[in-house]
Kinemage of the C-alpha trace (Angstrom):
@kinemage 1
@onewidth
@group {chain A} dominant
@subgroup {mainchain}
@vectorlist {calphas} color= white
{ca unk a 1} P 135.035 131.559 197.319
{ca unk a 2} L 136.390 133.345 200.282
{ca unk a 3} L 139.567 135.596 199.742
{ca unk a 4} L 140.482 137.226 202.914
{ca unk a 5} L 142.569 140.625 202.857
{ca unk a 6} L 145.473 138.952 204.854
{ca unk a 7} L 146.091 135.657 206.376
{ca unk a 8} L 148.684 135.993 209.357
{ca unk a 9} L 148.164 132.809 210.644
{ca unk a 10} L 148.516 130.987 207.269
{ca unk a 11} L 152.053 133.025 207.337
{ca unk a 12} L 153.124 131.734 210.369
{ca unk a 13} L 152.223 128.121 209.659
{ca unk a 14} L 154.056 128.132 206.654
{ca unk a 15} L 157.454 129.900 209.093
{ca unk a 16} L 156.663 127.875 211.522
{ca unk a 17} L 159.905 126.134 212.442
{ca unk a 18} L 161.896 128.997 212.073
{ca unk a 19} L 159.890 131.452 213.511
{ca unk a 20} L 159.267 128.687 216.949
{ca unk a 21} L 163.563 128.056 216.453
{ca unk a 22} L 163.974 132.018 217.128
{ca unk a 23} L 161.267 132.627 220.081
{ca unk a 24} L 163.152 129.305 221.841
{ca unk a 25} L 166.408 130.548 221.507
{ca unk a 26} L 165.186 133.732 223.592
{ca unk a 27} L 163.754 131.863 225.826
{ca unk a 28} L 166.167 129.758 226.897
{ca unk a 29} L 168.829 132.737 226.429
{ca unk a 30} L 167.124 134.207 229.982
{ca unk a 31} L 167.989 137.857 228.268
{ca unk a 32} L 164.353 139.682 226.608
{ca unk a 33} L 165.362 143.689 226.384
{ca unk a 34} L 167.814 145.251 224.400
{ca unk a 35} L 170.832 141.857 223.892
{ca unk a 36} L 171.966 139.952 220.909
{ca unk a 37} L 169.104 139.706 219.331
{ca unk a 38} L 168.539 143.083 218.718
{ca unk a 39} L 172.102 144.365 218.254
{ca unk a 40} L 172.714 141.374 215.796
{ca unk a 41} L 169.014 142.122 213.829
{ca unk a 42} L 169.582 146.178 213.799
{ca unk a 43} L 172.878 145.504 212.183
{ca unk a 44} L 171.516 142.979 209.851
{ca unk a 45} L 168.567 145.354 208.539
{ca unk a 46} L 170.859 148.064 208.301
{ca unk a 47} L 172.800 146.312 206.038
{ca unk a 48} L 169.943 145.086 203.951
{ca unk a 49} L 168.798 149.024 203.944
{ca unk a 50} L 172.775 150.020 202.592
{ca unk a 51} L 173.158 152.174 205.710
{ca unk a 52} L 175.969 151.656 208.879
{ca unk a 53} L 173.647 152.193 211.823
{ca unk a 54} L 169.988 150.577 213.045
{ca unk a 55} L 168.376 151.370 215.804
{ca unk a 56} L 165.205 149.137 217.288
{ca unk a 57} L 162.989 151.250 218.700
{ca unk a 58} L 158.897 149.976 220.093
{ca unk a 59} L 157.246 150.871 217.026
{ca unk a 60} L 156.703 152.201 213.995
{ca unk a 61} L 155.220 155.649 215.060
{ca unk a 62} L 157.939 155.846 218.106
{ca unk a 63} L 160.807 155.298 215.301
{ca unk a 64} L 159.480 158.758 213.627
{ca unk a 65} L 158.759 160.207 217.326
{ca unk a 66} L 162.246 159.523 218.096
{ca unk a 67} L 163.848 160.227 214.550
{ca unk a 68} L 162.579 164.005 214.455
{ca unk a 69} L 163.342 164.419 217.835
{ca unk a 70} L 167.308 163.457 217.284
{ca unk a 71} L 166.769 165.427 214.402
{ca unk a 72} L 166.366 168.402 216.322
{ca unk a 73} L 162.319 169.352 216.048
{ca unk a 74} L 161.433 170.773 219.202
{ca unk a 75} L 158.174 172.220 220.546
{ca unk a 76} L 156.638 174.527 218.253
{ca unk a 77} L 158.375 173.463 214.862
{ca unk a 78} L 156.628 172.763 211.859
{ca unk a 79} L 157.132 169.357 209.854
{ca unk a 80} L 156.123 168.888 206.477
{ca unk a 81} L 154.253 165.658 205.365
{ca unk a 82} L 151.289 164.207 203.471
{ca unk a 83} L 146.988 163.659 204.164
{ca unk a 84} L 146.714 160.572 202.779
{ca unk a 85} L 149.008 158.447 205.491
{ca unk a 86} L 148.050 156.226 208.507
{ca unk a 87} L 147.091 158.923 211.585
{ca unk a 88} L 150.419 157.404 213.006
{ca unk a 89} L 152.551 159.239 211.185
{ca unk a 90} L 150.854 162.479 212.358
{ca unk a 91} L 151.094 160.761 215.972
{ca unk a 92} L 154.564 161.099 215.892
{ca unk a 93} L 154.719 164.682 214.788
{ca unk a 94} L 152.422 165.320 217.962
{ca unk a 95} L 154.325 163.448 220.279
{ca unk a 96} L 157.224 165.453 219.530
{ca unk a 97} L 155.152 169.085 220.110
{ca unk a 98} L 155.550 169.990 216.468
{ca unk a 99} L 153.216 171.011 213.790
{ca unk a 100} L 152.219 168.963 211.368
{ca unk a 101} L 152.224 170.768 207.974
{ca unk a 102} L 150.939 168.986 204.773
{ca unk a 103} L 151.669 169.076 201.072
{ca unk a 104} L 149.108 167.340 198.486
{ca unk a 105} L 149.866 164.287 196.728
{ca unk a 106} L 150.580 162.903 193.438
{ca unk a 107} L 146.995 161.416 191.753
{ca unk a 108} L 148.891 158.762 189.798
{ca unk a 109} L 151.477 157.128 192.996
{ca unk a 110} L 150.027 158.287 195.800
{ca unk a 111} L 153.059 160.034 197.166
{ca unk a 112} L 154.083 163.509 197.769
{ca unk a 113} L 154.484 166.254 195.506
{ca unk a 114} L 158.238 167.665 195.748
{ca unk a 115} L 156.651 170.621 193.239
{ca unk a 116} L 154.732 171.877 196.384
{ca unk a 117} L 157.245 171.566 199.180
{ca unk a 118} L 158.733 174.866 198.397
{ca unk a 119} L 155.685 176.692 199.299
{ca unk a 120} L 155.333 174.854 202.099
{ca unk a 121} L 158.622 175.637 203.701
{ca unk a 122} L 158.395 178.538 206.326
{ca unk a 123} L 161.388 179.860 208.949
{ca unk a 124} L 159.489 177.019 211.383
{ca unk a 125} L 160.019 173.928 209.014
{ca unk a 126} L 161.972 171.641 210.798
{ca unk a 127} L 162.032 168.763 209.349
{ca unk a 128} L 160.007 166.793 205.879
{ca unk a 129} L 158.860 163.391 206.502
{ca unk a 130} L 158.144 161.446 202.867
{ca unk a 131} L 155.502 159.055 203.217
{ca unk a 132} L 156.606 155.951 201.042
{ca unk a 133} L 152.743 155.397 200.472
{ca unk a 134} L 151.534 151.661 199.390
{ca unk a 135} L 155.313 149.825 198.949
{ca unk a 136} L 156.201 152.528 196.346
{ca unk a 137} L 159.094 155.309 196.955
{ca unk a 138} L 158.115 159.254 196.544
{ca unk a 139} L 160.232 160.956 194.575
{ca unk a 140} L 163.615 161.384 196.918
{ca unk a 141} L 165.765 163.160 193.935
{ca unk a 142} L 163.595 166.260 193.967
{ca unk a 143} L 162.602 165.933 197.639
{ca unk a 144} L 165.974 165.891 198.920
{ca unk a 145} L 166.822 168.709 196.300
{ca unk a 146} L 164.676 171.180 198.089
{ca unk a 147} L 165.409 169.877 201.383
{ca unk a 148} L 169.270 169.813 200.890
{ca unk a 149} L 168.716 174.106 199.193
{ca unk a 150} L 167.179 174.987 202.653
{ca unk a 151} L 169.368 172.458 205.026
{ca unk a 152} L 165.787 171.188 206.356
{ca unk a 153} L 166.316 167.231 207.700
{ca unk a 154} L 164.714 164.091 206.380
{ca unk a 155} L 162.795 161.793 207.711
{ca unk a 156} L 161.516 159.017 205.619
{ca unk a 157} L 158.332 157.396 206.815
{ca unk a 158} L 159.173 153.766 205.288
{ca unk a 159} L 156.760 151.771 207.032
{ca unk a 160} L 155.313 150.467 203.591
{ca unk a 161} L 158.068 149.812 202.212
{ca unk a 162} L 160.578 147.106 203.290
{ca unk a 163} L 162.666 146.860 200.376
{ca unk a 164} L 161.242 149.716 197.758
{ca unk a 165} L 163.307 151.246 195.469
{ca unk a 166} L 163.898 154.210 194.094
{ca unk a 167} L 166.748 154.621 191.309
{ca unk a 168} L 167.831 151.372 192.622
{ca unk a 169} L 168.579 152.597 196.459
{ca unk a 170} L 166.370 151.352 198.971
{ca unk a 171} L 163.870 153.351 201.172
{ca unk a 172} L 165.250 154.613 204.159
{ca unk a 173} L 168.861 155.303 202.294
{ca unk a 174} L 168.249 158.511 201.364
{ca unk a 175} L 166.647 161.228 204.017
{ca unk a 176} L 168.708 161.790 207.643
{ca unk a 177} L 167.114 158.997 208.854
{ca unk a 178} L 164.751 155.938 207.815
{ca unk a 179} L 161.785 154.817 210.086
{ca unk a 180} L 160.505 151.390 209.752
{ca unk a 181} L 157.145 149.786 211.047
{ca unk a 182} L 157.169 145.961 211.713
{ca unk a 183} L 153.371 145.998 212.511
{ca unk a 184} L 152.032 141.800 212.253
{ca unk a 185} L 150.928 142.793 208.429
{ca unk a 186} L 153.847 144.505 206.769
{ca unk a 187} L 156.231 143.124 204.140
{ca unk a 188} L 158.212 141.816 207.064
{ca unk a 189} L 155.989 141.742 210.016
{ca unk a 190} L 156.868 140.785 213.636
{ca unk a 191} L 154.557 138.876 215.652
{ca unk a 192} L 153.596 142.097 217.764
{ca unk a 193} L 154.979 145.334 217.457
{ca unk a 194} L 158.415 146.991 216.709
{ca unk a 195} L 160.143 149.863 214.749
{ca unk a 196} L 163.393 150.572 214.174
{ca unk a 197} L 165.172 154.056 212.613
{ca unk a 198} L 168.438 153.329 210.063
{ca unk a 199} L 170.500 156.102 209.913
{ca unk a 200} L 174.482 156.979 208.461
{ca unk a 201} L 175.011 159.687 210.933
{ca unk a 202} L 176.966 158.133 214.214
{ca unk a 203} L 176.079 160.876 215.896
{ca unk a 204} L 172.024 160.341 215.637
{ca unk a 205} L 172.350 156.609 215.934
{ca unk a 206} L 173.821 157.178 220.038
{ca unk a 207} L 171.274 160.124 220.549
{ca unk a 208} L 168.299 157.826 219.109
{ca unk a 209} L 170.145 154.594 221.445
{ca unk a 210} L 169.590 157.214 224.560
{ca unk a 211} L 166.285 158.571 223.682
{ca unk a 212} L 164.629 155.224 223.524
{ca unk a 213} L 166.292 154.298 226.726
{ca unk a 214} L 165.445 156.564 229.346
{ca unk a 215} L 168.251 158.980 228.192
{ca unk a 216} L 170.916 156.744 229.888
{ca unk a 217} L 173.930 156.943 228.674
{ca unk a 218} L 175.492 154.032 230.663
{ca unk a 219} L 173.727 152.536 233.158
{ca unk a 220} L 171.895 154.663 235.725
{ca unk a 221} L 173.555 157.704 233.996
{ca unk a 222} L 170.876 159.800 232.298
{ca unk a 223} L 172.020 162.849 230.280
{ca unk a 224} L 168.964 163.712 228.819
{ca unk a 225} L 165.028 163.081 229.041
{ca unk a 226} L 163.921 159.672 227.215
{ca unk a 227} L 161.761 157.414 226.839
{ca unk a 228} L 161.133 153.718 226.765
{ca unk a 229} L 160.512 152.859 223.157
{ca unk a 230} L 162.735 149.822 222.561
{ca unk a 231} L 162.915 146.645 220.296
{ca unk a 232} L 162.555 143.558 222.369
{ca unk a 233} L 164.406 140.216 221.933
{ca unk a 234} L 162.016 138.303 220.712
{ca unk a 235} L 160.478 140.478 218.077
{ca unk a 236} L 164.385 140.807 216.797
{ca unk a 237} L 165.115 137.638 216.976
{ca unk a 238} L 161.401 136.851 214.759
{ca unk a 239} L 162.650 139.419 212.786
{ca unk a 240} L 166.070 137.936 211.843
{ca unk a 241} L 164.256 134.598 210.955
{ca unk a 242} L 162.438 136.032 208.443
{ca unk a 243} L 164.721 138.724 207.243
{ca unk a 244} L 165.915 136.053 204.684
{ca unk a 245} L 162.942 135.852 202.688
{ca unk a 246} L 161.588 139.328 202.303
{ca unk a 247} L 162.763 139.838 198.973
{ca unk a 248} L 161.046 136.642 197.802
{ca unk a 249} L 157.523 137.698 199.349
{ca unk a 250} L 158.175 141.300 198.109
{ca unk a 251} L 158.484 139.363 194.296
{ca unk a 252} L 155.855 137.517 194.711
{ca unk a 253} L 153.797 140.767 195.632
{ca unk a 254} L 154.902 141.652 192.144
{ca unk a 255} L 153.738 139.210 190.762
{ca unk a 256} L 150.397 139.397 192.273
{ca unk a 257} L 150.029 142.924 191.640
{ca unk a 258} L 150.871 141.988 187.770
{ca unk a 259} L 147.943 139.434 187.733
{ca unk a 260} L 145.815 142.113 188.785
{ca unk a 261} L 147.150 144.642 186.527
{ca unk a 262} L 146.373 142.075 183.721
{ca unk a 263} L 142.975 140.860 184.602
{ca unk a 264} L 140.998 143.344 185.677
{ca unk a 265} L 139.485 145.063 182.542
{ca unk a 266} L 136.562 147.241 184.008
{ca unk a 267} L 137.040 150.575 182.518
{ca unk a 268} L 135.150 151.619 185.437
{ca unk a 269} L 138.444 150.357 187.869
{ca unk a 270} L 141.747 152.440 187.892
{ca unk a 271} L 144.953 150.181 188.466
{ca unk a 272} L 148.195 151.603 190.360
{ca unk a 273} L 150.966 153.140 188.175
{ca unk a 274} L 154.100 151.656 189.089
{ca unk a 275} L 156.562 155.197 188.845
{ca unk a 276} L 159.116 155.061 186.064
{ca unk a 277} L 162.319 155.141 188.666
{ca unk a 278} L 160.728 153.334 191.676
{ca unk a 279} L 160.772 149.465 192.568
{ca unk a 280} L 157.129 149.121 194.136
{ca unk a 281} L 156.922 146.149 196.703
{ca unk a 282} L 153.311 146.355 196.399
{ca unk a 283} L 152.408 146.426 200.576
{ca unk a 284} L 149.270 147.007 199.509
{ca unk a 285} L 147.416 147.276 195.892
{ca unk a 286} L 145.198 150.021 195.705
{ca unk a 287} L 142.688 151.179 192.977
{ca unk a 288} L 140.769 153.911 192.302
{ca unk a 289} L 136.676 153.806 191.620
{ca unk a 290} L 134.341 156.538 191.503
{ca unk a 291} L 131.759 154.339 192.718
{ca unk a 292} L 133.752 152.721 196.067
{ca unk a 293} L 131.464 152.236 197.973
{ca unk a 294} L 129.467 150.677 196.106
{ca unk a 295} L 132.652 148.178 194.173
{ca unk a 296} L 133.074 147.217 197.875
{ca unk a 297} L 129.722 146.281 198.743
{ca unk a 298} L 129.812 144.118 195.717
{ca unk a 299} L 133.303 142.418 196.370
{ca unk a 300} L 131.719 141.939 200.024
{ca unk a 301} L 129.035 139.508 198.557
{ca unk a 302} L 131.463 137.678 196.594
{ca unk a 303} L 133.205 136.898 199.807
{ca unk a 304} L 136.131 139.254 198.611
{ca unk a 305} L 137.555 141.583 201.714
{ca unk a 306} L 138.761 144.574 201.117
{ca unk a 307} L 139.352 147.755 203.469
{ca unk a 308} L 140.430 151.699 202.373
{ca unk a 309} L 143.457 153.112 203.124
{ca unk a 310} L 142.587 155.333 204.329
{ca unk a 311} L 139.241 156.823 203.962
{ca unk a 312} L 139.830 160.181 206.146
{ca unk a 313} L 142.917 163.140 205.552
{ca unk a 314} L 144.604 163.226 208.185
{ca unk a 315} L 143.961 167.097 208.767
{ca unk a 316} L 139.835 166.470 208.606
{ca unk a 317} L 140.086 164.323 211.180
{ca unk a 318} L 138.596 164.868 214.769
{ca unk a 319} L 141.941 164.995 216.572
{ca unk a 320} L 143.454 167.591 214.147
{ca unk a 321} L 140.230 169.608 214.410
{ca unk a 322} L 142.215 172.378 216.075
{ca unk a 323} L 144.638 173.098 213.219
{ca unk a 324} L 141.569 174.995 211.332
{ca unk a 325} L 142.298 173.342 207.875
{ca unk a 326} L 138.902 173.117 205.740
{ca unk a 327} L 137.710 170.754 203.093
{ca unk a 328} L 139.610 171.286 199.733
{ca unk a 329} L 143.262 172.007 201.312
{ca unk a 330} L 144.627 168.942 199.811
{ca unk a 331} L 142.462 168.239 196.653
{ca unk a 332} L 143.763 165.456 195.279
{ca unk a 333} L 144.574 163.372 199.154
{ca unk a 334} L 140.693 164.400 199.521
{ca unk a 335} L 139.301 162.828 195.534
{ca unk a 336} L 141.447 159.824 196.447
{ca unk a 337} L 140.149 159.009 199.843
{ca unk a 338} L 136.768 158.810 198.560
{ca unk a 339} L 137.881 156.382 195.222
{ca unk a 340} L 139.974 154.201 196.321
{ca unk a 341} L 140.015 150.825 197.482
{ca unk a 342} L 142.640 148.286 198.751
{ca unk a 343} L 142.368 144.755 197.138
{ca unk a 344} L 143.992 140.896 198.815
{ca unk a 345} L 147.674 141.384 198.357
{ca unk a 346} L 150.022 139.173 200.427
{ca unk a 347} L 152.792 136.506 199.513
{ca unk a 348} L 150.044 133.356 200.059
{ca unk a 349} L 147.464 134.632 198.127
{ca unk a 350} L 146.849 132.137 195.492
{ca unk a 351} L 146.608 132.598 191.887
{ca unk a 352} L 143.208 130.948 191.427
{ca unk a 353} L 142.320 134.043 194.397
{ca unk a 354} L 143.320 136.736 192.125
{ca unk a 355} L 141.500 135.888 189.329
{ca unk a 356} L 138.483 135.447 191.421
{ca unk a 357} L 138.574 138.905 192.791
{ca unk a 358} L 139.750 140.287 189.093
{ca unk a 359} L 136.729 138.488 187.872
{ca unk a 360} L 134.406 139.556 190.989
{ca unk a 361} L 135.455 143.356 189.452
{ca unk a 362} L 135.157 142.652 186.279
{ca unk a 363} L 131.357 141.791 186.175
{ca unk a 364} L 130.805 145.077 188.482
{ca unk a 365} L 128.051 147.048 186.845
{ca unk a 366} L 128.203 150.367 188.619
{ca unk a 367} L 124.417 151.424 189.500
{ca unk a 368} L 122.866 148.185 188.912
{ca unk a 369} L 121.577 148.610 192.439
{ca unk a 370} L 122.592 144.775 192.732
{ca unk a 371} L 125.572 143.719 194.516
{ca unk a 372} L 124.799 139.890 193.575
């Protein structure tokens, strides 16, 4: 059997008519940058977030570019996150001339440790940025405890996690400002890319609006120096189409990541810990294994694809050389990136899929020296 790690095309096939309905009705509209369809789809996520303002910006990385930089992080300022994210994240800190700073993670959820922000804090710290790591929420209560004692903003990186909960608010509901990814493969994917940044504050809604626009203001009026970063029509109007059923595929990702949870019984595989107060939406499903490498060579042969996310901290990386952090900063980021191990997790996966790949694991002998 063959169980691919995501099936985008299978998605669209099964959205078709909707999804084709939306990309006509741009078409034929004559308008593709910054009209109805992405006023009417900002408004409409916003609103699924439980927040007043959305802004659609040209990513996911260019929605936390933008976000600190309404914030107020300017060259020079530090900005606290985590190892263990996507390099983009870290991107964005760069493209705004600040300093990335970063805090070690929980071993059980992945996410930061709001113990360890304190520390981290110096009279540079601009900004935090949470990492809502997998589809499941860090811990906001004592995050935005610290960050409200010291009046430092938040930014929530919520790229995973389109519809995570955490005491029953949504991610990107709690920090200054919420940053969402619609990369093809998230929980609700366009069919290219786009980002957008949710927000309550009026006031950094307009500055983000001019900031991904050139600075203008009104048109040919620029006020400030911006970029172009924007949302275009026919992502949002893809976007809108499918809005309507991301709750359903994030359930179903429950489910899935229950079946898993329940079938695979090799002492030598840790499962993810769903966190008592969060609502995981399971982007991706991620175990641990002291013997990766050798679980995915095995998987491999059984036609089971996997990949690790992500197998690098960000701060041991080549392009982050120059910030002079060693091995053994971040302990527990750097023990996790060489354990763990993302399994098939999307809405279409098939039940007769998972218990292939829980079975695949289940007969893994570590050190057999056999992956067949």
């Amino acid at each position: 059997m063959h169980v691919p790690f995501g099936d985008l095309a299978q998605h669209y096939h099964s959205y078709k008519t909707e999804i084709d309905a939306a990309i006509q009705s741009v078409l034929e509209s004559g308008w593709f940058v910054l009209g109805q369809q992405v006023e009417r789809f900002e408004q409409r996520f916003a609103d699924y977030v439980g927040v007043r303002h959305g802004v659609g910006v040209g990513s996911g990385t260019e929605a936390i570019h933008l976000a600190l930089l309404a914030a107020g992080v300017r060259p020079g300022d530090q900005v606290i996150t985590v190892p263990n994210t996507a390099i983009p994240t870290i991107s964005a800190i760069s493209f705004a001339n600040a300093i990335p700073v970063f805090v070690d993670v929980d071993p059980k959820h992945y996410t930061i440790q709001p113990r360890l922000l304190e520390a981290a804090i110096t009279e540079k710290t601009r900004a935090i940025v949470p990492v809502h790591l997998y589809g499941q929420c860090c811990d906001m209560s004592g995050i935005l405890a610290i960050a409200d004692a010291y009046g430092i903003p938040v930014v929530e990186d919520c790229a995973q996690a389109h519809g995570a909960r955490w005491d029953g608010r949504k991610a990107g509901s709690f920090g200054d400002l919420g940053c969402f990814s619609f990369y093809p493969s998230k929980n609700l994917g366009a069919l290219g890319d786009g980002g957008l940044v949710v927000t309550d504050d009026a006031e950094l809604a307009e500055r983000l609006r001019h900031l991904r626009n050139y600075g203008q203001t009104q048109r040919y009026i620029h006020e400030s120096i911006g970029f172009n970063s924007r949302l275009d029509e026919l992502q949002a109007a893809i976007l809108s189409a499918q809005l309507p059923h991301l709750d359903a595929w994030n359930m179903r990702r429950r489910e899935i990541a229950d079946l898993y949870r329940d079938r695979i019984t090799n002492p030598d595989v840790i499962v993810p810990e769903e966190a008592e107060r969060a609502f995981h939406i399971y982007h991706l499903f991620v175990v641990q294994c002291p013997q990766r490498d050798e679980l995915r060579e095995h998987l491999a042969a059984h036609g089971v694809q996997t990949l690790i996310h992500y197998p690098i901290p960000c701060y041991l990386q080549q392009a982050y050389a120059e910030l002079g952090m060693r091995s053994g900063y971040c302990p527990v980021a750097e023990r996790l990136a060489n354990c763990i191990l993302s399994l098939p997790i999307y809405p279409g996966l098939g039940n007769e899929q998972i218990e292939y790949v829980a079975q695949c694991i289940n007969e893994f002998v570590p050190g057999s020296g056999s992956v067949g």
